[in-house]
N, C-alpha and C positions, 0 to 999 in steps of 0.2 A: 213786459219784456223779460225773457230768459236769460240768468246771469250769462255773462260771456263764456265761462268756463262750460257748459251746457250745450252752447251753439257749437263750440268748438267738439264736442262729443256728438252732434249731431250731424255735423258736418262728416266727422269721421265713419259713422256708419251709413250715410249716405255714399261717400266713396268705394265702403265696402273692404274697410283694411279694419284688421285685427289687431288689437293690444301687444300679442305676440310679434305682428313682425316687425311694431315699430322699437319694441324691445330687443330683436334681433340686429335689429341696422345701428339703433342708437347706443345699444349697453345703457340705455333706462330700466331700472330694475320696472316690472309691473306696477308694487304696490306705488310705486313712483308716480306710474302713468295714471292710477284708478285715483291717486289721491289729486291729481290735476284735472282729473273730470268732475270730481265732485267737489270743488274748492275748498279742498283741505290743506291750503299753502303751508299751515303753521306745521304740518309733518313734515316737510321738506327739507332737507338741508340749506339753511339761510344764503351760504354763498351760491349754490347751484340753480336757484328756483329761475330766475332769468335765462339760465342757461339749456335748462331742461325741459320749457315749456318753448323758447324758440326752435330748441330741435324737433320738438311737439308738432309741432305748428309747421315748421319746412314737408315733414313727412306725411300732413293729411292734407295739403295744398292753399295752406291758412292764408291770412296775411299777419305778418310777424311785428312790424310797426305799429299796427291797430291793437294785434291783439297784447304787446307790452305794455301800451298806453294806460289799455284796460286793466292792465293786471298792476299797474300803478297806482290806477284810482283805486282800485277795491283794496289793494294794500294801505293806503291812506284811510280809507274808510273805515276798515276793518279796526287800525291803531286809533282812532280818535275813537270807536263805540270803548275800547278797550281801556284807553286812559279815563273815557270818563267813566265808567262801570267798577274801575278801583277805586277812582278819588267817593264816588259815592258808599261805595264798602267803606274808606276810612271815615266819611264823616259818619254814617248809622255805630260804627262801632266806636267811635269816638264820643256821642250822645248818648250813648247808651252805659255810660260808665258810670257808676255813685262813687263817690266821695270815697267809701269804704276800699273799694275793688282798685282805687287808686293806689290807696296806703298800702295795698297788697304787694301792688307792683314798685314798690318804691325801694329801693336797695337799703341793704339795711346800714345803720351807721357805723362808721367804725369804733372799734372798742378806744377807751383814754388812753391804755398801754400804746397801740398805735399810730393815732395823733402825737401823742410824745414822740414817740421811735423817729417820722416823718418831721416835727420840728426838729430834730436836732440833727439830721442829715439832710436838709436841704440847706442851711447855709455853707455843707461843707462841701456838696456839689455844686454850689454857686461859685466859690471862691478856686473848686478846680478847673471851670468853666473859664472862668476867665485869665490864671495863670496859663490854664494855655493858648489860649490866644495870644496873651501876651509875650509869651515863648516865642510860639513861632514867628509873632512878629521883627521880635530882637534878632533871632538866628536866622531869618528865611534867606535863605540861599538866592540869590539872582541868578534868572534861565540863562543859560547861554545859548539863543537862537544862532543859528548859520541862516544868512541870507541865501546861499544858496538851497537849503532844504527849504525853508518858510517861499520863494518865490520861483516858480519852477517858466522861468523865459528863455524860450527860445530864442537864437540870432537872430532867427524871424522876427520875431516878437517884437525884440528890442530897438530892430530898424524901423518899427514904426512909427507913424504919428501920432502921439499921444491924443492931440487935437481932434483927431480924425479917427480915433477908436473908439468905439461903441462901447459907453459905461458897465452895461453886462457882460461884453466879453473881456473885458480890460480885470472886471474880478473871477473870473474863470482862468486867464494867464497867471495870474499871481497867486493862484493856488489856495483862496482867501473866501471861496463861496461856498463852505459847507449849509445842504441843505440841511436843518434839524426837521422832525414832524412840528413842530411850535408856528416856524420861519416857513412851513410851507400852507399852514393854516391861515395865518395872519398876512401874507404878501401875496401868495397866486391864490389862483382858482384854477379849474378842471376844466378843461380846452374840449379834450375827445376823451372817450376810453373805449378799448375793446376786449374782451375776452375770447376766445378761440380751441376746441379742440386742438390738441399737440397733432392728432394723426390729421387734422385736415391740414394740417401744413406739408407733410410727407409722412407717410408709411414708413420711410426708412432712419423715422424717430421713435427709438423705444429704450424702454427703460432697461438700466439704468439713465437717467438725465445727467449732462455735464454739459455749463451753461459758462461760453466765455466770451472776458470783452474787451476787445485791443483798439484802445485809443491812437489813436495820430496826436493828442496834444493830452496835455494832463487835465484831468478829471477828477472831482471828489466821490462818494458816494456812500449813503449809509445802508450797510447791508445786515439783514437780521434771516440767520438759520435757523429752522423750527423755532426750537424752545429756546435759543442759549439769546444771549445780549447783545444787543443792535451796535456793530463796529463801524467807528469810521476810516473808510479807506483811501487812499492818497495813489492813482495810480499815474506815472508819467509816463509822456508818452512812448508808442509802442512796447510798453509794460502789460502784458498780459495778465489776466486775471482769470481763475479757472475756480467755479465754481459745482460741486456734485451735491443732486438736490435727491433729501430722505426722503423725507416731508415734505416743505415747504420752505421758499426760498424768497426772500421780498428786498429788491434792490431800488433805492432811491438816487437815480444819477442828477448829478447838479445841471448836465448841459449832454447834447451828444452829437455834439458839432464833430464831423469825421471818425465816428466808435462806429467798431465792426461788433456785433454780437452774431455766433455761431450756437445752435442747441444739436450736441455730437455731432458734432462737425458738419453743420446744414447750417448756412447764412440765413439771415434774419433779415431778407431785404426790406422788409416794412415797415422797420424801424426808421422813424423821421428824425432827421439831423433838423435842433434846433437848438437856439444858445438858455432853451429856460428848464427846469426839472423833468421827469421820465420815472415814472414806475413802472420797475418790471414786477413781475408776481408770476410764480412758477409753482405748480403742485404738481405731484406724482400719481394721486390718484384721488377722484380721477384726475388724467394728464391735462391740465388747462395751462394754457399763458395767455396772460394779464396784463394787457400795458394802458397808462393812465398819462396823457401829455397834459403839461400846466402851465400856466402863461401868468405876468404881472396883472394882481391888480387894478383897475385903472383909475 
């Protein structure tokens, strides 16, 4: 039986369509397409390869379900010959070593001068180590929290029955569910996810991207722009948030019970209102949005 990757090339010249015009419709470079007929996944760009071979597949009249399935398996396949074909490099070069060629790679010792220098400067790092712990502990300032910054309740809110509120929404009002990546490993799991060309949502989205999102109730969320460090952001509601994406834009909302999100100024009606996390993921190029819903546990 003919890897899948194979049928799907045969498929395609049975239809009688050219490499060229699926690169014309899709903006799949060629060497992209030539390297998906011949199962050369590992050239791929790792985030795209899903994305590039269903568009693959739409345009020679494939089936897309089957043939991701397959391209599952052979990716699994492919990483298990992979890991075992290293671990077997380590063990032949790892028997293969004398005694001698050990002592080769062995660092060499440090000189007496050294050792001395290193004894007599770690007990004095040890003792700044701990006065200042001990500093801070005598002087440390007490926070001054505001309850109303720390609990963000609406008179709605507040006329509710505590009884009778839903324990997740109840730490969504009090402003008190930051998701971390840690807390969202350990407590949810991945419900759906979708990725999507930006132009298959409208034409009349192009770059520049500016991506915003206006709560009805307050919301936490940890937002990371390209390169710089993942903030957490606190927005109340009808607080707008405007986001312009370089690069890459990766937004972890705690909940999006009642959040509008627009991409320049085009609603986002497929965004699901639900009380558990939401990743957004936004690239510029190519133009994809990325959304990942997550539920508890059970």
């Amino acid at each position: 039986m003919a890897p899948f990757y194979e049928e799907l090339k045969s498929l395609r010249e049975k239809q009688g369509i050219d490499l060229e015009e699926i690169h014309n419709r899709t903006k799949i470079n060629l060497e992209s397409l030539q390297a998906i007929e011949s199962g050369q996944f590992d050239i791929l760009p790792t985030p795209y390869i899903r994305l590039f071979i269903k568009a693959y597949v739409i345009e020679i009249g494939g089936d897309t379900n089957e043939t991701l399935n397959q391209l599952e398996h052979h990716l699994n396949l492919m990483g298990r010959e992979s890991s075992g074909e290293s671990k077997r490099k380590r063990i032949r070069k790892s028997s293969g070593l004398s005694p001698e060629s050990d002592q080769k790679h062995l660092p060499p010792k440090p000189s007496r001068s050294m050792r001395s220098t290193l004894t007599k400067i770690l007990p004095i790092v040890i003792i700044w180590f701990f006065a200042i712990i001990i500093f801070h502990k005598i002087y440390r300032v007490p926070e001054n929290t505001d309850s109303s910054e720390q609990n963000f309740i609406s008179e709605e809110n507040m006329d509710r029955d505590p009884e009778n509120t839903d324990p997740g929404e109840q730490n969504i009002v009090n402003g008190t569910n930051f998701i971390s990546e840690e807390k969202l490993l350990t407590d949810y799991k991945l419900e759906k996810s979708d990725e999507k060309a930006i132009l298959s949502i409208s034409t009349e989205i192009t770059p520049p991207f500016s991506l915003k999102i206006i709560p009805s109730q307050s919301v936490e969320c940890l937002v990371k722009e390209d390169t710089l460090p993942s903030q957490q952001v606190v927005k109340k509601s009808g607080e707008v948030s405007t986001f312009l994406i370089e690069n890459r834009l990766d937004i972890l909302l705690n909940h999006t019970l009642g959040i509008k999100v627009t991409l320049n100024g085009e609603p986002l009606d497929d965004i699901a209102s639900q009380p558990y996390p939401l990743r957004i993921t936004l690239l510029s190029d190519p133009p994809i949005l990325g959304t990942k819903y997550y539920i508890p546990i059970d």
